[in-house]
N, C-alpha and C positions, 0 to 999 in steps of 0.2 A: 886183564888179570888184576885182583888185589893184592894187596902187596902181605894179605894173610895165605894165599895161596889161591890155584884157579876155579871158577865158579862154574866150569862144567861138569865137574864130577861130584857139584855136590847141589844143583838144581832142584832135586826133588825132596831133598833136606828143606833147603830152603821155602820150597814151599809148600811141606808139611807144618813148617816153624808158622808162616802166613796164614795157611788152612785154620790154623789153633789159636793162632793169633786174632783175628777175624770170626769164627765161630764163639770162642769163648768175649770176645767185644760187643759182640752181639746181644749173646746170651747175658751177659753177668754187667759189663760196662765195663772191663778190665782188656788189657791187649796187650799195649806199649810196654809198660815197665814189669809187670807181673807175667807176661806170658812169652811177648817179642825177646826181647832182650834176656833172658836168662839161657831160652832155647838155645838162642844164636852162640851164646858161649860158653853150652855144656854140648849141644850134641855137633857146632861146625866148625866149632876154638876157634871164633869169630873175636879179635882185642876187644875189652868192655866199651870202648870209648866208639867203634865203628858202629859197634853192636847197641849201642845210649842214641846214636846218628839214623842211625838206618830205622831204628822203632820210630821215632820222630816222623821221618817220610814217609813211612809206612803208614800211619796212623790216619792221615788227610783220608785216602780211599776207604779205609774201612768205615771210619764218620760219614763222609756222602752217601759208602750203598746202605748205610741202618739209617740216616736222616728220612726216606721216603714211609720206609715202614713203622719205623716210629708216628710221624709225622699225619701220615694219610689209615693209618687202621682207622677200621668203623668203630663208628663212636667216639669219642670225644680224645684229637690226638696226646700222646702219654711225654708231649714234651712242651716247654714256653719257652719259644722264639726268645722274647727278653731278655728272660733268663737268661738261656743259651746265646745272646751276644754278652754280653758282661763277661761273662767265662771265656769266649774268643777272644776278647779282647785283654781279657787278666793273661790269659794263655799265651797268646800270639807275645806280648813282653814279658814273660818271664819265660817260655822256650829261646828267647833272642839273649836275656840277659843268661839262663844255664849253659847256650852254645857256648858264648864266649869265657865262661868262668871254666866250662870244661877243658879249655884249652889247658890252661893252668893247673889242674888235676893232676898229681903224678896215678899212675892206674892204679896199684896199691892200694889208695887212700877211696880213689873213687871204687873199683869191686867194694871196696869194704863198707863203702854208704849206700851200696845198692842193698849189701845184705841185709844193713841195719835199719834200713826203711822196710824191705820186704819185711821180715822179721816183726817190725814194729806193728803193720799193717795188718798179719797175717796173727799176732799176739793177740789186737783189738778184736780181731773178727771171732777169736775165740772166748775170751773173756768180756767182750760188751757184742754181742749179734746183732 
């Protein structure tokens, strides 16, 4: 059991939140902080900080099953390996230096820079496409 309450009676919550999570990753390159994590703590009142943790691990899997499709379509694949080490590698240290800063986060402050990032995100995609 977590300590937000038990995770049997709300399994298929969860992994409708995944389903949407994983589809929309797919579709668009978005998942983790735009899709995962808001779900988690409007529709299962998951804490923002379990719910910032849980997107994180969640995100490895949905990356490996769109790595092959990306990757292997006919015709000339729609991603570079290169690229995409520089980003694992910018990634992998700056998700290790956010874990530990997030400790330090009173929740308050952190909701409040989730919104102002979505928000921010969500502003650009309207005023610059």
């Amino acid at each position: 059991m977590s300590s937000w309450g038990p995770l049997n009676k709300r399994r298929a919550v969860f992994a409708a939140i995944g389903f949407l999570g994983g589809l929309l990753g797919g579709l668009l390159g978005v998942g983790g902080g735009f899709v995962l994590i808001p779900l988690q703590v409007l529709w299962a009142s998951v804490p923002q900080r379990y719910a910032n943790a849980n997107s994180i691990v969640a995100i490895l899997p949905i990356a490996v099953a769109a790595v092959p499709i990306y990757y292997f379509r006919k015709g000339t694949p729609q991603l570079d390996l290169r690229v995409a080490l520089y980003l694992v590698i910018g990634s992998v240290v700056g998700a290790y230096l956010g874990a530990r800063v997030l400790k330090r986060i009173p929740d308050r402050e952190l909701k409040l820079a989730v919104v102002v990032v979505l928000g921010l995100v969500g502003l650009k995609e309207i005023v610059l496409p």
